[in-house]
N, C-alpha and C positions, 0 to 999 in steps of 0.2 A: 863525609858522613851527612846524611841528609835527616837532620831531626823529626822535621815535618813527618817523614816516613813514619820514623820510629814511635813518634809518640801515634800516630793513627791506625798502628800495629797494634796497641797496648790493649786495647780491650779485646780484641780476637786471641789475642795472645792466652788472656788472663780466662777467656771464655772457654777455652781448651783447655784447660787444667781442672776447673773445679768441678765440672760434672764426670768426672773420674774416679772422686771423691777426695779431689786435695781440699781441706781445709781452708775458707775463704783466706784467711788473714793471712796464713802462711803461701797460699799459692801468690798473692798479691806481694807480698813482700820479693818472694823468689822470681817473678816477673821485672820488679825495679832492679833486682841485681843482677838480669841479663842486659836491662835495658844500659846497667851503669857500661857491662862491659863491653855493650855494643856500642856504646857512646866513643868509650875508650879506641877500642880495636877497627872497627869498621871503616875510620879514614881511610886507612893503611892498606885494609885487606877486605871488601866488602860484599859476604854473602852472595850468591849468586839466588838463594830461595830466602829473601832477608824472614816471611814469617818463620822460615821451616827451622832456620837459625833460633830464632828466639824463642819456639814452643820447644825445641831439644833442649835449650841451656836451661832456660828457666826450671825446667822439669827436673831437669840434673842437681840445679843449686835447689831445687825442693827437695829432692832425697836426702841431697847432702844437709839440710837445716832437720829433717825430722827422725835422725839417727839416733832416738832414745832407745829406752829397753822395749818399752809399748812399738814404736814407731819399726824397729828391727824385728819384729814380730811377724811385722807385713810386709817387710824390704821383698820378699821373692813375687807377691804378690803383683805390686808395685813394681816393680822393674818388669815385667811378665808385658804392664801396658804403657811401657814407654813407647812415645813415638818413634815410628821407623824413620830412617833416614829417606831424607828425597822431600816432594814437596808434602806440605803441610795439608789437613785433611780440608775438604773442602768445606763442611759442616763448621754454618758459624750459630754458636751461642748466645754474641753479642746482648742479642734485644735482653736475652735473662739478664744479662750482667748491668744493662741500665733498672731494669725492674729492682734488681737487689741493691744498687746503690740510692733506692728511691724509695726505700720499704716504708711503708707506714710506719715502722717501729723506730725509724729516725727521727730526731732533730731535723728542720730546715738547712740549719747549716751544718751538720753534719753528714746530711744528705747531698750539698753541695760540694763538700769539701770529701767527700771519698767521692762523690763521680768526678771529679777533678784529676783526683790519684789515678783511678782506678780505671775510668773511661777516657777521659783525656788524656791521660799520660805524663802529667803532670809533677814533677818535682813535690814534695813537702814544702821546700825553700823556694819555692814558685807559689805556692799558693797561701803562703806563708803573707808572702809579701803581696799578694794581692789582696790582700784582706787587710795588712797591716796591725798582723799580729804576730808575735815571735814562734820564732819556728820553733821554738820546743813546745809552746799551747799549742799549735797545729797540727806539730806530732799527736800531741796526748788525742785532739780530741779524732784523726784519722783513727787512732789504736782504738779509742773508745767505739766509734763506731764498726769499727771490721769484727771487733769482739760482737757485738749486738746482734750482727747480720749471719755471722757466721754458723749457726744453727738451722738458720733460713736453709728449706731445700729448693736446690737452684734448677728446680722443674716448674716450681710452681704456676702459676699465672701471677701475672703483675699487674699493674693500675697505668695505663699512660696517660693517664688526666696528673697521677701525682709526679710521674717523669715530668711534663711538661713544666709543671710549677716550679721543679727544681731547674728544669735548662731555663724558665723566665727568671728566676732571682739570679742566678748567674749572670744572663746578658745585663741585665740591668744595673751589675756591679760597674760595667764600664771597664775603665781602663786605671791600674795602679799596678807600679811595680813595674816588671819587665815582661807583663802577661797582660794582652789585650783580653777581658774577658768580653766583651762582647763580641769580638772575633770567635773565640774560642767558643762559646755559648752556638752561634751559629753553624761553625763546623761540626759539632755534636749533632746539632737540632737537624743538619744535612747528612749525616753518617746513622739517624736514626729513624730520619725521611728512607733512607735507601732500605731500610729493613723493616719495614713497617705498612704498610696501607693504610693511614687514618687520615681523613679529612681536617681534624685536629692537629695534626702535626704537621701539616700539608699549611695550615694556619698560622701555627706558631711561627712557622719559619719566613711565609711569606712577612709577618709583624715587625720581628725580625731586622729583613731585609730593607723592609719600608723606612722603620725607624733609624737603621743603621745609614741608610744612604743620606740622613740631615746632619750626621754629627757631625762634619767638620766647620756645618756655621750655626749650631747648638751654644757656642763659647765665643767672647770676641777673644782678642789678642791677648788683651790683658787678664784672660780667663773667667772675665764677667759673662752673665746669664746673659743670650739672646731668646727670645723668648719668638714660638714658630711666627706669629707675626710678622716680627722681622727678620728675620733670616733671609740671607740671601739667594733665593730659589734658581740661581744660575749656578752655584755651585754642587746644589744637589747633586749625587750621582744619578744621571738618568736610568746606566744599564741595570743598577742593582734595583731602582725601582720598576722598570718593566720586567724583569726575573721576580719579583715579589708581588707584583700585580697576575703576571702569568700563570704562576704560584695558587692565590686565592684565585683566580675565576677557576681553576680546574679542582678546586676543592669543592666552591661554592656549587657547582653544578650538580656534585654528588646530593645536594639536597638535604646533607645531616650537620647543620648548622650548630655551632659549636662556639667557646665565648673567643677564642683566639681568632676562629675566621671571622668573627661581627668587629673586634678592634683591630684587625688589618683591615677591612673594607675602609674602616672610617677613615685609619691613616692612609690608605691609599685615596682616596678622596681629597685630605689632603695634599698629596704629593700630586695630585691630578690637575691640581689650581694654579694655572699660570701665575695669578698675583694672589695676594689675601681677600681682595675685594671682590674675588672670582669664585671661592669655596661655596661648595654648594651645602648650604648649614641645612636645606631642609632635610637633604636625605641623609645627614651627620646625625640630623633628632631623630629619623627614622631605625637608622643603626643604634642607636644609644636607646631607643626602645626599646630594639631586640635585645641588648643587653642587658638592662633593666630585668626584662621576661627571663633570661638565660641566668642570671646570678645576682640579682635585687641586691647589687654592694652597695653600701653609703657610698661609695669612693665613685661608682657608676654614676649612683644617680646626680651628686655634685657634678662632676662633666657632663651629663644630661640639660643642669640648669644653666651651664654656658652656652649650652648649642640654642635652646630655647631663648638665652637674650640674644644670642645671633640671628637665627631662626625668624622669631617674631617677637623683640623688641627690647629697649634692657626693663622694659618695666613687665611685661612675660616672664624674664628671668627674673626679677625681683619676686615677684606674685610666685613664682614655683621654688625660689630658695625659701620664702615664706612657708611653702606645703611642706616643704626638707624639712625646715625646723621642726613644725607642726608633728612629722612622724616620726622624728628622731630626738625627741625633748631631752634623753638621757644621754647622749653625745652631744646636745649642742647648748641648751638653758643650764645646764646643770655646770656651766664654765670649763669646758673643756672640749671644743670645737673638734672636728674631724680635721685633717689634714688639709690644708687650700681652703677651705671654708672661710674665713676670713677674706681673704685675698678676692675669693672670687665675687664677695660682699662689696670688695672694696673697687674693683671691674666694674660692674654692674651700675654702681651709684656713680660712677665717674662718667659711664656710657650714659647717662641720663642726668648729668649734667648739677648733679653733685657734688661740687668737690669738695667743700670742709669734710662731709660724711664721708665721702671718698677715700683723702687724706687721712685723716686718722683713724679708717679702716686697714689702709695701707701701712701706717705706722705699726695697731697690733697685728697685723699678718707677720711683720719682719720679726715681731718677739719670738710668736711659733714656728717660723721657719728651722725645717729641721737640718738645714745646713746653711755654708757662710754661704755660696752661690747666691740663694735663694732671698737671705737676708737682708745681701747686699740691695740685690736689686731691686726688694720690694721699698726698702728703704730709700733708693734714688726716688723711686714711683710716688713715694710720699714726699719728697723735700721737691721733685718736680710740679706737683699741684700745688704747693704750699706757693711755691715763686708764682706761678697763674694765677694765686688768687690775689698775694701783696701788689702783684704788676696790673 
């Protein structure tokens, strides 16, 4: 039985059903319980049309779940457009089925956690445990959202600016439980590449690929933060970064520049630098201008002021986290820094030869650290300058 198959059946599968007019939640339900009993059976004895297999069964256990007095009203109806035997129709639905997993009308993580189910093909108990929350909240909040969407008509037009933002919180979940999700994030973001024409997702997937190919020296041994600095660029994957370079220059060429294609270019640049002393910071400032212009985030322009004390000098970047302040006085004087803000305060004054300032910039950065990773490390970073300076 080949899972891999099964789960990447799951959304063609589900996408065949509901513009028939089954019911989101119920078609989706009656999809997990072919998928169970293909799990089950298929060792043994396996489909020769595995989708043709699974849009029959599923359809079947949908009749048989919606057998009320209402639901037997349209049993003839229904039965009238069961699928025929033989292969399965060629018409795929898919891209709807990522739109409705991504409705505006969701939660973020709602929106994450039914395209999981729903697109990826996903267990409850899979994504349960990638999240690291019990599967019975997992359940409820899957129910909760299938009820939400399920009014939704599955013609509509969708948003694939809001699809994207949910396959980027997904890869970014990383890895927990027995579900690589940035694996999975990827194989989505290329299963929605293949159905789609956007330069934008032509983007996302190259960012993706870029950033996926450093994770395995992202972490030392002992699970502490390596920060891209030092990482060891011999381990990089090469192939997955020339497929993710290849990726962006045939998006970038189309000319409709987009915020995923400007943060792949940068990470491909990046990955481009034989050593760290090799990154080319000035066109890293120039990309981080584009994005600035493209989505004026705090979070942008703080990586902007790194590139800038790379760029042209840590007292450039001091002088422009200075401007940061200046235009964001309600995130940052008002005692409640933006995320890395500290940290990158305390970079900065270290690169310019500051260290007490340094140091216990680097002390409060570890208090805000929103995880231990990050804690840990900024915390070495500060007991390291401390020893520089008693020595």
């Amino acid at each position: 039985m080949n899972e891999a198959l099964i789960r990447s059946l799951t959304p063609s599968v589900l996408a065949v059903h509901v513009p028939r007019g089954a019911d989101f939640a119920a078609a989706e339900d009656a999809v997990q319980d072919a998928l169970v009993e293909a799990v089950r059976g298929w060792s043994a004895d396996p489909p020769r049309d595995a989708k043709g297999w699974l849009v029959t069964v599923a359809w079947r256990k949908f009749l048989d779940a919606t057998r009320s007095d209402a639901a037997r009203r349209r049993r003839e109806d229904r039965v009238e457009e069961e699928p025929a035997p033989g292969p399965a129709p060629a018409v795929d639905d898919t891209l709807q089925l990522y739109f409705l997993c991504a409705h505006p009308s969701l939660t973020p993580s709602s929106a994450v956690a039914l395209t999981l189910r729903a697109v990826g093909g996903l267990t409850t108990r899979q994504i349960a445990q990638a999240y690291l929350v019990p599967e019975a909240t997992m359940a409820q909040r899957i129910s909760r959202a299938k009820r939400t969407v399920s009014d939704v008509r599955f013609d509509q037009p969708g948003d694939v600016a809001t699809v994207l933002r949910v396959l980027y919180l997904v890869f970014n979940e990383g890895y927990s439980g027995d579900v690589d999700l940035s694996a999975e994030a990827i194989r989505l973001t290329r299963q929605l590449a293949a159905r789609i024409d956007h330069p934008e997702v032509a983007g996302l997937l190259a960012l993706m690929l870029l950033h996926h190919a450093r994770r395995a020296t992202r972490t030392a041994s002992d699970g502490s933060l390596v920060p891209l600095a030092e990482q060891d660029r011999a381990r990089w994957d090469t192939g997955m970064i020339a497929e993710g370079v290849a990726i962006l220059q045939a998006a970038l060429a189309r000319d409709r520049l987009g915020e995923f294609q400007a943060q792949a270019a940068i990470a491909a640049l990046h990955a481009d630098a034989p050593t760290v002393e090799e990154t080319d910071w000035v066109q890293i400032l120039e990309w981080y201008d584009e994005l600035v212009r493209l989505t004026d985030s705090p979070v942008v322009r703080l990586n902007r002021v790194v590139a800038v004390g790379e760029a042209d000098g840590p007292r450039a970047g001091l002088a422009a986290l200075a401007e940061l302040n200046d235009s964001a006085p309600n995130s940052v004087s008002r005692g409640s820094p933006m995320p890395r803000h500290t940290a990158v305060a305390a970079y900065l004054h270290e690169r310019d030869g500051d260290l007490a300032t340094a140091a216990r910039l680097y002390a409060e950065a570890a208090h805000q650290a929103p995880n231990l990773a990050e804690r840990d490390y900024l915390t070495r970073q500060a007991a390291r300058l401390n020893t520089l300076r008693r020595g």
